[in-house]
N, C-alpha and C positions, 0 to 999 in steps of 0.2 A: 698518338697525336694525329690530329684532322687537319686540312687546310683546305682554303678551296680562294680559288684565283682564276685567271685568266693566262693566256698567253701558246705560247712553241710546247707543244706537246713532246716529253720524252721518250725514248723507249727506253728497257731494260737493258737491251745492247748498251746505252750513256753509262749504264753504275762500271766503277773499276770494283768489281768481285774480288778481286787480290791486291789488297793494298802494299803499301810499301810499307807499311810497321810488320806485316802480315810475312811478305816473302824474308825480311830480315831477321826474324826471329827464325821461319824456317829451315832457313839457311843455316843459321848459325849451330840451332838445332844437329842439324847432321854434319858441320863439320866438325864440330864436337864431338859426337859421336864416333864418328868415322876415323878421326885423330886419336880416341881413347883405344879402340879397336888397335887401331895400328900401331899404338907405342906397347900395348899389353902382346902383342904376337913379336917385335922386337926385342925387348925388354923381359925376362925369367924374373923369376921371384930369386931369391936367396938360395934356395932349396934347390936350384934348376931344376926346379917345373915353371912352366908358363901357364897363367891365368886362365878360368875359364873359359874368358874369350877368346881365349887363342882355337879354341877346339871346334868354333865358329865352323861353318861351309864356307870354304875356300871361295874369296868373292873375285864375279868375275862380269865382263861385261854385261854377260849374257842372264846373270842373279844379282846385278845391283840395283833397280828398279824394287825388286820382292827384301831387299836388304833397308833398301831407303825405308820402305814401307812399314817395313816391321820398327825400325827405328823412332818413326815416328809417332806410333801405334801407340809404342811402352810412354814416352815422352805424353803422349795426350793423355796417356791412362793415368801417370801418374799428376799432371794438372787436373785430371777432372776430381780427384782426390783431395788435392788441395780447395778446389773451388768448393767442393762442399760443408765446409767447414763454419759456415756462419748458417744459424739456425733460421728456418723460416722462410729459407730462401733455394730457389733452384738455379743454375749456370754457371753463366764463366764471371768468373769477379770482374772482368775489368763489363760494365756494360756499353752495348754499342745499340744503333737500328740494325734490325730485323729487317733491311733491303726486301727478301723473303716477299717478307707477309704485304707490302704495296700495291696498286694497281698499275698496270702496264700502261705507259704513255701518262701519270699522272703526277709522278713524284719525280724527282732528283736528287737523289744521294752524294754527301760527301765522301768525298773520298777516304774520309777517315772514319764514316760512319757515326757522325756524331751531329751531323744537320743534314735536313730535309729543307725542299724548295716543293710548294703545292703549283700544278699546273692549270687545272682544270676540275671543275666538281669535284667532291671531296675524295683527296686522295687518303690514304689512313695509313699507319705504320706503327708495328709495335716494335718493343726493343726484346733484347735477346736473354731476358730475364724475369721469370714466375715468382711471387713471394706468396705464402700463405698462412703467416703466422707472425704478430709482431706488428712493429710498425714501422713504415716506412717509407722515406722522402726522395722524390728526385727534384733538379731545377732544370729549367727550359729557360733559354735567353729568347727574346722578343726581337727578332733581327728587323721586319716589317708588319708594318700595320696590314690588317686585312682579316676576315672571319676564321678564326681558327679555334679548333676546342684541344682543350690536353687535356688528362686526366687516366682511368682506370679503367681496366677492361677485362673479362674473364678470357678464359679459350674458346668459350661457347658461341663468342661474339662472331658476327660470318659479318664485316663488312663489304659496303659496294660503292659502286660510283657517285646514291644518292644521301647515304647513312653511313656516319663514322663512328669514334667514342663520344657515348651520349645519348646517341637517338637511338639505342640498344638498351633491353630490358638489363643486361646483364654489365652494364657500361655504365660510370658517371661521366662527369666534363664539365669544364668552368671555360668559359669563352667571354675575355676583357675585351675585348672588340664591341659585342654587343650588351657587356655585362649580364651574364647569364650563368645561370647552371643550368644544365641538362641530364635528367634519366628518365629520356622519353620524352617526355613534360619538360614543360623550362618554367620557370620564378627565378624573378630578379636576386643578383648576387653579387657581390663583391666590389670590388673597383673596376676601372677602365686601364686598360695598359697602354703602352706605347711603346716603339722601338727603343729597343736597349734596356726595356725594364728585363729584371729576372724573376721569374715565378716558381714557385716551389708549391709541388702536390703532394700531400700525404693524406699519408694512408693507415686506420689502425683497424688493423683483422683481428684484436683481441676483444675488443669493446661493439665496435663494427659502428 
């Protein structure tokens, strides 16, 4: 997504990088863990043996940092397994922005990762999910009027402060603002939007 506006320039310092859906799940993460651990080294099986994990490196202040760690490691290993599971597509299922990929001083991120604010000349921001086969949809809600383009972009795309999705060989974009599409070139397109419309982009990489 592109926007381009006026106004109080942000820095990156503004984005909260750690939300709070973020730390609670991490959390939760390792107390759970950590709870499984400690009832399995408590707790003998039938047989009086105790569980694998009983056999664990004795945790102490000084190795629970590299305990967290690992912890967490097996837990992403085994979501990034799950996430792959729908064909055609690369990430994490739930999708969010790509904060990342923005220009410094131009954008403003929700804190949930799910709206952007444009500051000044065109800010860009991709989300945190690749498709390459199939087809498929996202929707953008329309909070304010003002020049913005959405639409589709490869990884090849290098935006900047002058050129967003669109003005990129490798990019389309539909912008209801000035009723356009743009790949490179613009011809008139679609309707006019307004705040509070919701717009839906798709996509079919089988047909193309």
């Amino acid at each position: 997504m592109t926007s381009r506006g006026a106004g109080t320039a942000f820095s990156r310092k503004n984005y909260r990088l750690s939300t709070e859906p973020e730390k609670s799940k991490v959390t939760g993460i390792v107390n759970s863990r950590l709870l499984n651990d400690y009832l399995h080294r408590v707790f003998t099986n039938a047989d009086g043996n105790q569980p694998a994990a009983a056999y664990r490196k004795h945790l102490t202040f000084q190795n629970l940092q590299e305990h967290l760690d690992r912890l967490l490691a097996e837990e992403n290993g085994s979501e990034d397994g799950r996430d792959q599971v729908a064909e055609g597509r690369l990430g994490p299922s739930a999708v969010v922005l790509d904060h990342t990929s923005g220009f410094e001083g131009l954008l403003l991120v929700d804190d949930d990762l799910l709206g952007v604010i444009g500051h000044s000349n065109f800010g860009s921001i991709r989300a945190t999910t690749c498709v390459y086969k199939g087809k498929w949809i996202y929707e953008v809600l329309i909070s304010s009027q003002g020049l913005m383009q959405i639409g589709w972009c490869t990884l090849n795309c290098r935006f900047n402060q002058e050129e967003g999705v669109g003005d990129t060989p490798d990019s389309y974009a539909y912008d209801g603002n000035r009723v356009r599409k743009w790949n490179v070139t613009t011809t008139n397109y679609g309707k006019s939007w307004a705040a509070g419309d919701i717009v839906s982009c798709l996509i079919d990489l089988d047909e193309g």
